[in-house]
C-alpha positions as CSV (number, residue, x, y, z in Angstrom):
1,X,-1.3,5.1,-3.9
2,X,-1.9,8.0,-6.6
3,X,-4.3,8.2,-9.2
4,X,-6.7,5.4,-9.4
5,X,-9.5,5.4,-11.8
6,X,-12.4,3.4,-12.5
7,X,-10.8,0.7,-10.2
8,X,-13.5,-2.1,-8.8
9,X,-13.6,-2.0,-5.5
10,X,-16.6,-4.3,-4.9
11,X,-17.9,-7.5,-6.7
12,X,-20.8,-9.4,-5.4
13,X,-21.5,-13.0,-6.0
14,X,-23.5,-14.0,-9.4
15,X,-27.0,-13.1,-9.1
16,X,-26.0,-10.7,-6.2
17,X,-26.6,-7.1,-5.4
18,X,-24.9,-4.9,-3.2
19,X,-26.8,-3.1,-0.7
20,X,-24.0,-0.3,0.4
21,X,-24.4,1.3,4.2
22,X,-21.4,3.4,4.4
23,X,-18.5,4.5,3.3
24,X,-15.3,6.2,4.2
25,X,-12.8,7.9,2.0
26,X,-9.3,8.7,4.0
27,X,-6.1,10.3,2.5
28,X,-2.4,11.1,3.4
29,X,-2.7,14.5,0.8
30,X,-5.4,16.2,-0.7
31,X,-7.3,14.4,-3.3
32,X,-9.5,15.7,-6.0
33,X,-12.3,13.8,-8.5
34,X,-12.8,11.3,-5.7
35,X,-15.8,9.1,-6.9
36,X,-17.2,6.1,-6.2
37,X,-19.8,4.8,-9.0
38,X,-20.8,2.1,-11.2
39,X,-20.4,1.8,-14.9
40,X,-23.7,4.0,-15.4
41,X,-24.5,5.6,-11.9
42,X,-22.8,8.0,-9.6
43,X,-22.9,6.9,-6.0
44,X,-21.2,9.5,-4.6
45,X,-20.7,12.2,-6.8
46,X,-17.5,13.7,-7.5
47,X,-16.0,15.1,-4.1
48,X,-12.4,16.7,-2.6
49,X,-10.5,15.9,0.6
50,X,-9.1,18.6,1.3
51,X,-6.4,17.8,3.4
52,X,-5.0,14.9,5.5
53,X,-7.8,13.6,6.6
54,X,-11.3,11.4,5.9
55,X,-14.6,11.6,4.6
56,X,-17.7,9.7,5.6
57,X,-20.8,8.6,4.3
58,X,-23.9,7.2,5.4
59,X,-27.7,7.1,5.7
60,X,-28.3,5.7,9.1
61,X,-30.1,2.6,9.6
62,X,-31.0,2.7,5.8
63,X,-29.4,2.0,2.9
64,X,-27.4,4.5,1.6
65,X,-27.6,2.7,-2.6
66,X,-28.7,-0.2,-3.6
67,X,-27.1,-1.9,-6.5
68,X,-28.5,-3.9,-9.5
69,X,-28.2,-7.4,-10.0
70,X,-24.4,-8.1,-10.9
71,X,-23.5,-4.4,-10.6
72,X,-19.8,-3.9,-9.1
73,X,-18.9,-0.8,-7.8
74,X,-15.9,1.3,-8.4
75,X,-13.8,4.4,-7.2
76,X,-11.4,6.9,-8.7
77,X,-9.4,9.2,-6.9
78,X,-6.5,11.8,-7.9
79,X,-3.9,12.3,-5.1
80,X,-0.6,12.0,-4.9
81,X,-1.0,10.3,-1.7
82,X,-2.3,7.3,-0.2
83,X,-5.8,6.6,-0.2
84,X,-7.9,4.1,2.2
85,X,-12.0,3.4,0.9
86,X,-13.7,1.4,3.5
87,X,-17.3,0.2,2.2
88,X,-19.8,-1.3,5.0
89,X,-23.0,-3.4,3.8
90,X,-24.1,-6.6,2.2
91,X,-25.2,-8.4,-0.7
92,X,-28.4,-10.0,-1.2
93,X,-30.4,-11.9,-4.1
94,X,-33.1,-10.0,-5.9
């Protein structure tokens, strides 16, 4: 609820990577400076919600970012609402 920043969302096993599908950002206000990212890459860059409502994001069949080894991935937001992530995909070794 509210303003979340830099907050993991995602650690995979030691030795892991993540190999990210999807994603959905949902939110009971607007939210602003929604991101999700690790400590030296953007995922998704910087985005809105608008209004009540969700926002979804995917490359198919493919991979939509792969991750380095160890890499965890995490999100900020500004809202004064309530915010729901939902991450889809896997984690593999190198």
């Amino acid at each position: 609820t509210g303003n979340v920043t830099d907050s993991v969302i995602w650690t995979p096993a030691a030795g892991s990577r993540i190999i990210l599908q999807a994603v959905i950002f949902c939110a009971t206000m607007p939210a602003d400076n929604v991101e999700l990212e690790t400590s030296t890459t953007d995922v998704l860059p910087p985005f809105a919600i608008e209004s009540y409502g969700c926002k979804t994001f995917s490359a198919g069949s493919s991979a939509l970012w792969m991750g380095t080894t160890d890499a965890t991935l995490n999100y900020t937001v500004r809202t004064s609402g309530i915010v729901s992530v939902m991450l889809s995909g896997y984690e593999t070794n190198p």
